[in-house]
C-alpha positions in Angstrom: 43.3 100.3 60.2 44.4 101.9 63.4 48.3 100.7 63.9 49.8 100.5 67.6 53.2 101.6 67.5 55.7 99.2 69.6 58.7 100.7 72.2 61.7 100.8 71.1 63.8 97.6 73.2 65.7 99.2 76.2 68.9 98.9 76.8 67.9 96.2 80.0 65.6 94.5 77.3 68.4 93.6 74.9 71.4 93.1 77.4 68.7 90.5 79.3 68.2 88.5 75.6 71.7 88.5 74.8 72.2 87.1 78.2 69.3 84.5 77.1 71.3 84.0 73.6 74.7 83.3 75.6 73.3 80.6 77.6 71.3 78.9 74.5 74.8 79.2 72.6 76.4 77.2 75.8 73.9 74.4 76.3 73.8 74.1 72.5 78.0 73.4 73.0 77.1 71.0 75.7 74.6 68.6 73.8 76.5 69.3 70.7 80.1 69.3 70.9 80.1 67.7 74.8 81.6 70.8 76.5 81.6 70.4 80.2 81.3 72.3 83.2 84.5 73.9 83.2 84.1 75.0 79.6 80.1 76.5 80.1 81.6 78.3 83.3 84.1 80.3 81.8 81.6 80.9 79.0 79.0 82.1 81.3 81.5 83.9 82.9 82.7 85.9 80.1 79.3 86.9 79.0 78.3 88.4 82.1 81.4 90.4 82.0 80.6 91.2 78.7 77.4 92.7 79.3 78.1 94.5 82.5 80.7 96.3 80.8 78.5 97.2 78.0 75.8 98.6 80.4 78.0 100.9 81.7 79.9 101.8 78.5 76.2 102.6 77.5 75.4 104.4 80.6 78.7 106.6 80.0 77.5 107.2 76.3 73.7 108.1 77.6 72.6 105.3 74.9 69.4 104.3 75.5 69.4 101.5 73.5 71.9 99.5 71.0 72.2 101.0 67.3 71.7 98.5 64.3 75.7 97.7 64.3 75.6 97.1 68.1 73.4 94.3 67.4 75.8 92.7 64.9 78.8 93.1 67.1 76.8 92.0 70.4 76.1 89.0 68.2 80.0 88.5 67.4 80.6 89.1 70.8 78.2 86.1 72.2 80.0 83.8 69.6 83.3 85.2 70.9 81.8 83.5 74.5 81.1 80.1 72.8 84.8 80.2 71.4 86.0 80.9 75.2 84.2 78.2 76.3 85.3 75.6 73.3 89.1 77.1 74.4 88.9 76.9 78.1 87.5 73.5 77.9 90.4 72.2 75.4 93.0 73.8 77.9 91.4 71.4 80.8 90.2 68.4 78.9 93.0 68.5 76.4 90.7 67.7 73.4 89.2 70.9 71.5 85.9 69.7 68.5 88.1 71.5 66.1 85.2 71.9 63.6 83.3 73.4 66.0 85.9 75.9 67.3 86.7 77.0 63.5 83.1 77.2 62.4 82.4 79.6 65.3 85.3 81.6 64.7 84.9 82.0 61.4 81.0 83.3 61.7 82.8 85.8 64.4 85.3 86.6 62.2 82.9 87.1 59.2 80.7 89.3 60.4 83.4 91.9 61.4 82.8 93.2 57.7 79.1 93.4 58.6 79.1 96.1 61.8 81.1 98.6 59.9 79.3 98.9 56.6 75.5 98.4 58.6 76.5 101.2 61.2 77.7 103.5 58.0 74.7 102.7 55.8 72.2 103.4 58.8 74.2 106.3 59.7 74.9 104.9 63.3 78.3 105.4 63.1 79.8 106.4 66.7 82.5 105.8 69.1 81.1 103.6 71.6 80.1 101.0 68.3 83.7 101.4 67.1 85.3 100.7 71.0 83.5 97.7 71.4 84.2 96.4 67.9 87.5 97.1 68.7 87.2 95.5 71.9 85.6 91.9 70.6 88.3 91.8 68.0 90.8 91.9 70.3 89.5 88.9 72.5 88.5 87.0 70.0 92.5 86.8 68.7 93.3 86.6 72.2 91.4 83.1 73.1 92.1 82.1 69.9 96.1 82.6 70.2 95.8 80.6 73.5 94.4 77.9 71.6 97.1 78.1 69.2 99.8 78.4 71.8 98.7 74.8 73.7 100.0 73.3 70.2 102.7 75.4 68.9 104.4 76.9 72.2 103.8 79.6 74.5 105.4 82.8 71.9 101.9 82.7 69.9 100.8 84.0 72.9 102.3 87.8 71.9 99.7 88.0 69.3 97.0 88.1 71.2 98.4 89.9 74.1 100.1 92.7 72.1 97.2 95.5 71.9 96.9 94.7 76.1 100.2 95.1 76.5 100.3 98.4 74.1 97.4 99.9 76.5 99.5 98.9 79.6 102.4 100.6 78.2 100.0 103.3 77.3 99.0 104.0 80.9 103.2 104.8 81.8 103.9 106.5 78.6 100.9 109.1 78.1 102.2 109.9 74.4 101.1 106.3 73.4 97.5 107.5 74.2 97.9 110.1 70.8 95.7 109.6 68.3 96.8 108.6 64.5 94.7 109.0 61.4 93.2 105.5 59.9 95.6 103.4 58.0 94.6 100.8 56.1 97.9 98.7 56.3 96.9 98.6 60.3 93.5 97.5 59.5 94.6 94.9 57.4 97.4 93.3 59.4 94.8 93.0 62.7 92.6 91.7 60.3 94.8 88.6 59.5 95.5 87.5 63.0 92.1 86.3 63.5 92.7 84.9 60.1 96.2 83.1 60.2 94.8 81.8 64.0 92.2 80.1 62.5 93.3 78.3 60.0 96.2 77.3 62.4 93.3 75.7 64.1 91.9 74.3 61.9 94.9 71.8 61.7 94.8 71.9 57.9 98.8 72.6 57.4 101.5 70.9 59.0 102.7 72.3 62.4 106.1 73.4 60.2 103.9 75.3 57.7 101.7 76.6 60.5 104.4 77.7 62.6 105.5 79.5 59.6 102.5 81.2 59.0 102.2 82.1 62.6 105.2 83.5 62.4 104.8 85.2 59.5 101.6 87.2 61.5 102.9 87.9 64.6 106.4 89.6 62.5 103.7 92.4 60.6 101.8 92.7 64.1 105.0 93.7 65.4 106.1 96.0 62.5 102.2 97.2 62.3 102.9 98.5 66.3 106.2 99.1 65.7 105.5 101.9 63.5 102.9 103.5 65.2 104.9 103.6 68.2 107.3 105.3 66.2 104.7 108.0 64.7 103.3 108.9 67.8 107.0 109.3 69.6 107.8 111.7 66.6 104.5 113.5 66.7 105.3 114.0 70.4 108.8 115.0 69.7 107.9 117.5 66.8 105.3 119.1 69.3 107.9 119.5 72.5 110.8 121.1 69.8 108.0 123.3 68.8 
């Protein structure tokens, strides 16, 4: 039996179906869970941002096509886009299908232990995979904070903007840019935002309790940036007093 072997999917190939996905995610939210125009919009909007800066992150890379853990974090990306457009529509509407919003979050959030241990196991580990896992973390705890922020007050907004804010400061202070060796403490405290925001969606606690718990995340994110501030100032120091 004579066997045809199939191309590997391009890089236009699979940015063109995850563009396809997207869309099917956003007029599954609109028959589904009503979202309007407003909401779809920002969601469509977000994905094609997404993708055109994944093109040329893969045209800087010379990749000619995503890895096995690209997949999974393109898929965590496109849910990201459904949670923009669930959060965006609560923000003009004023009513957010919680159950909806927490279910998609949580797949997102889940699958964050997927991309690391597929790309490791295939041996596909490489920068580019771990920037834009990096990358879809952060918005994801972005939105979500902004959803959090429309019931709790405007401060929950830190969490979600502190990384941004860290690369802004980044850009005055070139020592920020240093690199520092992995550290699971980190890992675990950006971890738990998207986890604490969730449940403080999910409207299971009390806004007391939740503002506590909020609270209570935002305080390590700031000690978690806090000291690496601090190690990369000192690194920088040691290095000009040698």
């Amino acid at each position: 039996m004579i066997t045809i072997a199939r191309p590997a999917p391009t890089a236009g190939v699979e940015l063109a179906t995850a563009a396809l996905a997207q869309l099917v995610m956003l007029a599954g939210l609109a028959a589904g869970a009503g979202t309007g125009a407003v909401g779809l919009l920002a969601g469509a909007a977000y994905a094609a941002a997404l993708l055109a800066l994944l093109g040329k992150a893969m045209r800087a890379a010379r990749r000619q096509a995503l890895g096995p853990a690209d997949v999974v974090t393109l898929a965590r990306a496109l849910l990201v886009g459904a949670v923009t457009a669930l959060v965006v529509e609560g923000m003009v509407t004023g009513t957010t299908p919680v159950l909806v919003l927490v279910a998609v979050a949580s797949v997102a959030l889940a699958l964050d232990a997927v991309d690391g241990k597929v790309a490791r196991r295939s041996g596909t580990v490489s920068s580019l995979g771990a920037r834009f896992d990096m990358e879809v973390d952060a918005f994801l705890v972005l939105v979500l904070s902004v959803h959090v922020a429309l019931s709790l007050g405007p401060w929950v907004l830190a969490i979600g903007l502190m990384r941004y804010l860290f690369v802004a400061a980044s850009w005055v202070f070139p020592w920020l840019r240093g690199s520092l060796p992995p550290n699971y403490a980190a890992k675990t405290v950006a971890a738990l935002q998207g986890i604490v925001l969730v449940v403080a969606a999910s409207q299971l606690l009390t806004p007391p309790w939740t503002a506590v718990l909020v609270g209570a995340a935002l305080a390590a994110l700031c000690w978690s940036f806090g000291r690496d501030v601090r190690r990369l100032w000192l690194r920088t120091a040691l290095r000009a007093a040698g």
